[in-house]
C-alpha positions as CSV (number, residue, x, y, z in Angstrom):
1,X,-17.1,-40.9,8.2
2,X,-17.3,-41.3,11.7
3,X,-19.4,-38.0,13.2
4,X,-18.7,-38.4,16.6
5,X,-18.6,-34.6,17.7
6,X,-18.0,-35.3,21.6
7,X,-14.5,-37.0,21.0
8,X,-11.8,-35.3,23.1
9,X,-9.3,-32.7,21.8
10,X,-7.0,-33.5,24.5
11,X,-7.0,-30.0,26.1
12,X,-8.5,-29.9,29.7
13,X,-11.0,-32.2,28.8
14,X,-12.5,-30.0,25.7
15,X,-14.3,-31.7,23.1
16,X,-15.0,-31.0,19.4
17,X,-18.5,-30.4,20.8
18,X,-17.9,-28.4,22.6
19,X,-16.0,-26.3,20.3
20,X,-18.9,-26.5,17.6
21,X,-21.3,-25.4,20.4
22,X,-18.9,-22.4,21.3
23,X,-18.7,-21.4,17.3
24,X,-22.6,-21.1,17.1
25,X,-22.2,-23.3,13.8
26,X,-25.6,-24.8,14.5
27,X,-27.3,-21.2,14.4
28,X,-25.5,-18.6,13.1
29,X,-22.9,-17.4,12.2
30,X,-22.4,-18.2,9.0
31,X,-26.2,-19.1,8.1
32,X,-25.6,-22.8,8.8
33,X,-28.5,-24.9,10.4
34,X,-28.2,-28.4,11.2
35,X,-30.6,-31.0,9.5
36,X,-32.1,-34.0,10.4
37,X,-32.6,-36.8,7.9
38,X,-30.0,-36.3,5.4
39,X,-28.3,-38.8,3.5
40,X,-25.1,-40.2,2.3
41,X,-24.0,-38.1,-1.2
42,X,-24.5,-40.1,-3.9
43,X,-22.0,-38.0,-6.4
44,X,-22.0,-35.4,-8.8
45,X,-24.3,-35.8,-12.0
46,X,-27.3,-38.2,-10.7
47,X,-30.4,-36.1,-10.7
48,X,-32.4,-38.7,-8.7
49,X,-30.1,-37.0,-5.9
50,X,-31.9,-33.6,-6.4
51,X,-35.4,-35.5,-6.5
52,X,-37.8,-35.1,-4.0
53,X,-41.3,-37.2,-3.7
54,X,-43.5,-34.2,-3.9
55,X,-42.7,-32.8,-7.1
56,X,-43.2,-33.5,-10.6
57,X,-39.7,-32.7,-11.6
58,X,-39.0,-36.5,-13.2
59,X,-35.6,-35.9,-14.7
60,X,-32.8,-33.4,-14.0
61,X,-30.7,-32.7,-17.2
62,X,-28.2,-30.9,-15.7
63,X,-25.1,-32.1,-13.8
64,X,-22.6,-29.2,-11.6
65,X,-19.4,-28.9,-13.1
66,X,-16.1,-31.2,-12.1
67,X,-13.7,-29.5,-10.1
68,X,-10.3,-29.8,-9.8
69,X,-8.4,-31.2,-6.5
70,X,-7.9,-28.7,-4.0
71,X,-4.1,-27.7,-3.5
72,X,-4.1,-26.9,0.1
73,X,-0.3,-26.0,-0.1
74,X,-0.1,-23.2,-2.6
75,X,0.5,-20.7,-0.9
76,X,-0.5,-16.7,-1.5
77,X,0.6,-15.1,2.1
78,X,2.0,-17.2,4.1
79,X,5.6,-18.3,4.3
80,X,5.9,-22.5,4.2
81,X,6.7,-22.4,8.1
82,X,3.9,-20.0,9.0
83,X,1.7,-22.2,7.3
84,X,2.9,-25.1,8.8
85,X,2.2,-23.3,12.5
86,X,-1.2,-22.2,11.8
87,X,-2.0,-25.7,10.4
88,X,-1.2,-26.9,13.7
89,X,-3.3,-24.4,15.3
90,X,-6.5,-25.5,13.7
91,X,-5.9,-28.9,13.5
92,X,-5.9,-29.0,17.7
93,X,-9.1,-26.7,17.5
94,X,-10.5,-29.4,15.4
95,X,-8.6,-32.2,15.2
96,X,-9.0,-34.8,13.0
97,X,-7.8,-38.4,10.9
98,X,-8.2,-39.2,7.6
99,X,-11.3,-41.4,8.4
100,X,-12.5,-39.0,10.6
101,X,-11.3,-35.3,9.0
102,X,-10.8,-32.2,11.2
103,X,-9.6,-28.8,10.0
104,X,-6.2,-29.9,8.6
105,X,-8.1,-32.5,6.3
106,X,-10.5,-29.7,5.8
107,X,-8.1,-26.9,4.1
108,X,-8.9,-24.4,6.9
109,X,-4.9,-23.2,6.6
110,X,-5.2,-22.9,2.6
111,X,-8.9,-21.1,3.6
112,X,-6.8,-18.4,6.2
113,X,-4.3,-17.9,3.5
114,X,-6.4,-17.6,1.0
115,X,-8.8,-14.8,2.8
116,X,-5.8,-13.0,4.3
117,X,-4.9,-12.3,0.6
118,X,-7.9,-11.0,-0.8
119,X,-9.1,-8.8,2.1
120,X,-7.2,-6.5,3.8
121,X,-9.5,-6.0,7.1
122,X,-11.8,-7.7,9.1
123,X,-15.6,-8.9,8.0
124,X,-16.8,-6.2,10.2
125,X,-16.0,-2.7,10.3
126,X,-13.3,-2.0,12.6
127,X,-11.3,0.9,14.3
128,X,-7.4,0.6,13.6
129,X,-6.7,4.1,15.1
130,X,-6.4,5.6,18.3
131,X,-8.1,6.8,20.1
132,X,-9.5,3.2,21.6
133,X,-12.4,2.7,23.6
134,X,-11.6,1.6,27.2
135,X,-14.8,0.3,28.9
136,X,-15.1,1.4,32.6
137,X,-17.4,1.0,35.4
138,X,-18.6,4.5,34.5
139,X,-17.6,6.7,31.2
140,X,-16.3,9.8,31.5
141,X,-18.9,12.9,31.0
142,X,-18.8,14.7,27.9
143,X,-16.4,14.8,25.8
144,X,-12.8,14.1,25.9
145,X,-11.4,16.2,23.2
146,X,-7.9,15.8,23.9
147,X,-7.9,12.0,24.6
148,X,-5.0,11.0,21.9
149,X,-4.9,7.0,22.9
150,X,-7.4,6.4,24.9
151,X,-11.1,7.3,25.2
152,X,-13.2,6.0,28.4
153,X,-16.6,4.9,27.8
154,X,-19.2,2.7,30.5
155,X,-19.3,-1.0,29.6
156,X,-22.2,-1.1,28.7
157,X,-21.9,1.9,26.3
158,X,-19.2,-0.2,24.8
159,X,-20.5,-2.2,21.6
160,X,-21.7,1.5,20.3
161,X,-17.9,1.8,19.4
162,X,-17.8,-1.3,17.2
163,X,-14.6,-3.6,16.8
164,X,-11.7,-2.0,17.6
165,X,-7.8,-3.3,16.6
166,X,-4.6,-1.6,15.9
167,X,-3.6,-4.3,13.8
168,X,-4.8,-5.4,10.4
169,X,-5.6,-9.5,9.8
170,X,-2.3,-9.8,8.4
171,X,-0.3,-8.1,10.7
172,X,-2.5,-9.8,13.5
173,X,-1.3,-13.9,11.9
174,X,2.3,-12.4,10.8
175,X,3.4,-11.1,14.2
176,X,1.1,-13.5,16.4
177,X,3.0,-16.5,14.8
178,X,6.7,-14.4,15.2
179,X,5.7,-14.1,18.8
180,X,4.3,-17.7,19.6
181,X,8.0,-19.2,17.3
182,X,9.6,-16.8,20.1
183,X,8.6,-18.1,22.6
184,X,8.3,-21.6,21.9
185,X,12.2,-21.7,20.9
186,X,12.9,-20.1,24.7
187,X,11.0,-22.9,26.3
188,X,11.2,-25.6,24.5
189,X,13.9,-25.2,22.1
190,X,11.7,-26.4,19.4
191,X,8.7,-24.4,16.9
192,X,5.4,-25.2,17.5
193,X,4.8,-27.9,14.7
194,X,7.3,-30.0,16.4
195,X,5.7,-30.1,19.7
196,X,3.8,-33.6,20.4
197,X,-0.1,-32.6,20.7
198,X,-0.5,-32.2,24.6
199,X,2.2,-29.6,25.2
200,X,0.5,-27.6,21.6
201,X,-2.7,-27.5,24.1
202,X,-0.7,-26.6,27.0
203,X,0.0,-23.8,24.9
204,X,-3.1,-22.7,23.7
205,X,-4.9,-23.6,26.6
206,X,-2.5,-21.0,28.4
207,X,-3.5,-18.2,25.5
208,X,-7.0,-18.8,26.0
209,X,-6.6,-18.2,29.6
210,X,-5.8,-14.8,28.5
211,X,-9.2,-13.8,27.5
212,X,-12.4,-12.4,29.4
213,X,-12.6,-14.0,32.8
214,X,-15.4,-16.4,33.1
215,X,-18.3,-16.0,34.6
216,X,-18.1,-19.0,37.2
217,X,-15.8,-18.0,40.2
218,X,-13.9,-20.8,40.3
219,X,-12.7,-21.2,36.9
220,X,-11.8,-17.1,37.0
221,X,-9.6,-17.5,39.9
222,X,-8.0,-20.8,37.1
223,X,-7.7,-18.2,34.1
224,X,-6.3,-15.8,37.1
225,X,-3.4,-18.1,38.4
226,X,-2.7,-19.4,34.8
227,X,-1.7,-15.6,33.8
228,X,0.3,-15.2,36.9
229,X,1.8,-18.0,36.5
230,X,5.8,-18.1,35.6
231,X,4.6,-19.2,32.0
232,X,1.6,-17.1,31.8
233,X,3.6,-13.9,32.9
234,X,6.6,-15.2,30.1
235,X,3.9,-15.2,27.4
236,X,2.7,-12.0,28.3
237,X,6.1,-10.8,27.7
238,X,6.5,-12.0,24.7
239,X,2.6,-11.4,23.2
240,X,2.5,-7.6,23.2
241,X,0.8,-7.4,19.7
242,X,-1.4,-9.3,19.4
243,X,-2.0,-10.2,22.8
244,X,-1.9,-13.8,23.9
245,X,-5.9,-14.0,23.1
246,X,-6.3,-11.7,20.9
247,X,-4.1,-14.0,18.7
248,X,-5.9,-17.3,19.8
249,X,-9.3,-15.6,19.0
250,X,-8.6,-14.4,15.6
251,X,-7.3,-18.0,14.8
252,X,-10.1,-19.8,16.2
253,X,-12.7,-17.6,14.7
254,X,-10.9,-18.0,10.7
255,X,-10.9,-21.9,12.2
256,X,-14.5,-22.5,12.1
257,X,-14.9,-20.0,9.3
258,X,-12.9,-22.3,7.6
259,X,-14.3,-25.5,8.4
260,X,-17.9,-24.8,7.8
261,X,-17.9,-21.6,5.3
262,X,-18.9,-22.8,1.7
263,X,-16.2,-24.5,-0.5
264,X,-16.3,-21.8,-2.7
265,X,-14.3,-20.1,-0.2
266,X,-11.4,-22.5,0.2
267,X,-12.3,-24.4,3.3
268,X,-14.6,-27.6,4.2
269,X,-13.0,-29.6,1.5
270,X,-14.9,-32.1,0.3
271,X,-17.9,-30.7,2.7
272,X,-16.0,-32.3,5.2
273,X,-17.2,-29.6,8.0
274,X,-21.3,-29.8,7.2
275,X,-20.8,-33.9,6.9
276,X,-19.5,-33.2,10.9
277,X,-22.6,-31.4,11.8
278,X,-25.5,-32.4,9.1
279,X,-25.8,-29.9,7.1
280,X,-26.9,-30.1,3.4
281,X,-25.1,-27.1,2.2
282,X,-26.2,-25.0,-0.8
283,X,-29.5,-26.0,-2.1
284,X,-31.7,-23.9,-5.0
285,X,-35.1,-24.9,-3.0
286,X,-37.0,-26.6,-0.5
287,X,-40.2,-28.4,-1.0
288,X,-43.4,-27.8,1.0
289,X,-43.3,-31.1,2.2
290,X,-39.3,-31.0,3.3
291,X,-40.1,-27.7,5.1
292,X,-42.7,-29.8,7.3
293,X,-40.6,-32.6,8.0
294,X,-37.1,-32.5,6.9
295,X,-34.6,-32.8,3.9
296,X,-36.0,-35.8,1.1
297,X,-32.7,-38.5,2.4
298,X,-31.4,-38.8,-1.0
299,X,-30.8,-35.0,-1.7
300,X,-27.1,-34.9,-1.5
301,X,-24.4,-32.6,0.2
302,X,-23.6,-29.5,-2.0
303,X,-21.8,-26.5,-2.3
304,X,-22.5,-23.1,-4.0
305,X,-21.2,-24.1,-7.2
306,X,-22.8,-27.2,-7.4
307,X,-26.3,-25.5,-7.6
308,X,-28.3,-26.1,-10.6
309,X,-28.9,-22.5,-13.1
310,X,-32.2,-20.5,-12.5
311,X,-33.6,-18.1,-14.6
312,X,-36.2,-16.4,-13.5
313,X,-39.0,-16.2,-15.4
314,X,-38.2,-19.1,-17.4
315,X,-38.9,-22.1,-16.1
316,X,-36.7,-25.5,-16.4
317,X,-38.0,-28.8,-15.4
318,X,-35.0,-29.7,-14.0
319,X,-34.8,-27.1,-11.2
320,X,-37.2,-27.7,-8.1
321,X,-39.0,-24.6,-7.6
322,X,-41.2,-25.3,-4.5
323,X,-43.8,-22.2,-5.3
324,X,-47.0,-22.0,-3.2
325,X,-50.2,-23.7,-4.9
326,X,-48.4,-24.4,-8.1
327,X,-48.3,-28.4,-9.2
328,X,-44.5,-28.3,-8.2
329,X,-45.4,-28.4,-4.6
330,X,-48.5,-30.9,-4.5
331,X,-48.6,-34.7,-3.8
């Protein structure tokens, strides 16, 4: 596959690498580190994949399981059409072809759908009644015993007060895509799917406009005159809850979630999102030597359940166990 990360989404000139550098997939967020020296997969069931130079583990008995084909349209939340629309979300967030996949050849719809069903809140814990925190330039002094919707606090006190929403997940995606259908049908007469892919970035590019002002003057007083603008001020009409980037966020962050979260969770089919930044995956075991200098090239891309058993305390010569100053990890 082609794994040219800079080419252009189409929306004021951003680029998929830019939104990979924005998602902190390199470092972060969801414990995925780029690796250099990897290889092309060379498929389920070939242990000299799993072999590495500086080990005596000469055979590997033990092959991961075959998995069915992913069915990225059954459906456990959303309807057909709000599927659809977030589809066409991601896939401008990470858009992609068939020879070069983004997050609609990734699943990251069937992912969303999938995690809004099993959990009922957000990954973090999170406030869903009042009173809200309301950062100011300086917070109120002692305490406000009779705020009911609203309780001031100085910015800086403000991530003492943790994530804060009046809306579940679910309620977030359900009324987020009413509102955006809304108001795509007032000014174009059409739902989002149907729009051709410059006016879906218009869009987006507007929501994002929305959110905290950036730090460079100039491209402020751009986020500024794009909220005040006839559209912007129509959208903010329309976007009450969620707001016009508090929608845009939440899809963007399930989006990358999506597109480089393990498998096992519904997204990055066919590792399609770690092939896009060199990633490895799920591996039982580094080697001394790998640790020093990178991944052997003919270890192979794999997932959580792809991983060879281990049971500690007895060992199996066909699991790599790179233990300090045992034979396993000299050569």
């Amino acid at each position: 596959m082609n794994n040219d990360t800079t080419r252009a989404t189409g929306r004021n000139g951003l680029t998929r690498g830019t939104l990979l550098r924005r998602a902190g997939v390199a470092a972060g967020a969801l414990g995925v580190v780029g690796l250099a020296g990897c290889g092309d997969s060379e498929g389920p069931g070939n242990g000299a994949a799993l072999l590495s130079p500086d080990t005596d583990a000469t055979e590997l008995g033990w092959a991961p399981p075959q998995r069915p084909p992913l069915n990225c349209s059954l459906l456990s939340f959303f309807t057909p059409d709000e599927a659809r629309a977030v589809e066409a979300i991601t896939a401008r967030f990470v858009p992609g072809t068939t020879d070069d996949p983004g997050a609609r050849e990734a699943c990251v719809a069937g992912y969303i759908d999938h995690k809004l069903t099993m959990y009922k809140t957000f990954s973090t814990p999170t406030y869903f009644h009042a009173p809200f925190a309301k950062p100011v330039d300086h917070g109120m002094p002692g305490p406000q015993e009779h705020a009911k919707d609203t309780i001031l606090v100085a910015k800086s006190e403000l991530p003492r007060y943790g994530f804060q929403s009046s809306q579940t997940p679910q309620q977030t995606y359900r009324d987020g895509l009413e509102e955006l259908e809304k108001l795509m049908r007032d000014e174009h007469d059409a739902p989002f799917v149907d729009l051709d892919d410059a006016t879906q970035d218009d869009v987006l590019g507007l929501m994002e406009a929305f959110g905290p002002l950036n730090p460079d003057k100039a491209k402020a007083r751009k986020q500024l005159a794009a909220q005040s603008s006839p559209r912007g001020k129509a959208m903010a009409k329309v976007f009450l809850k969620p707001t016009p980037y508090g929608f845009f966020s939440t899809v963007l962050g399930d989006t990358y979630d999506g597109m480089f979260a393990d498998p096992v969770y519904g997204g990055n089919r066919d590792y399609v999102g770690w092939d896009l930044i060199g990633y490895l995956g799920a591996q039982r075991a580094w080697t001394a030597k790998e640790l020093t200098h990178g991944p052997n090239p003919s270890r192979r891309v794999q997932g959580l359940r792809d991983m060879p058993p281990m049971n500690p305390g007895s060992p199996a010569k066909h699991v790599i166990l790179p233990i300090s100053g045992t034979s396993r990890t000299e050569g």
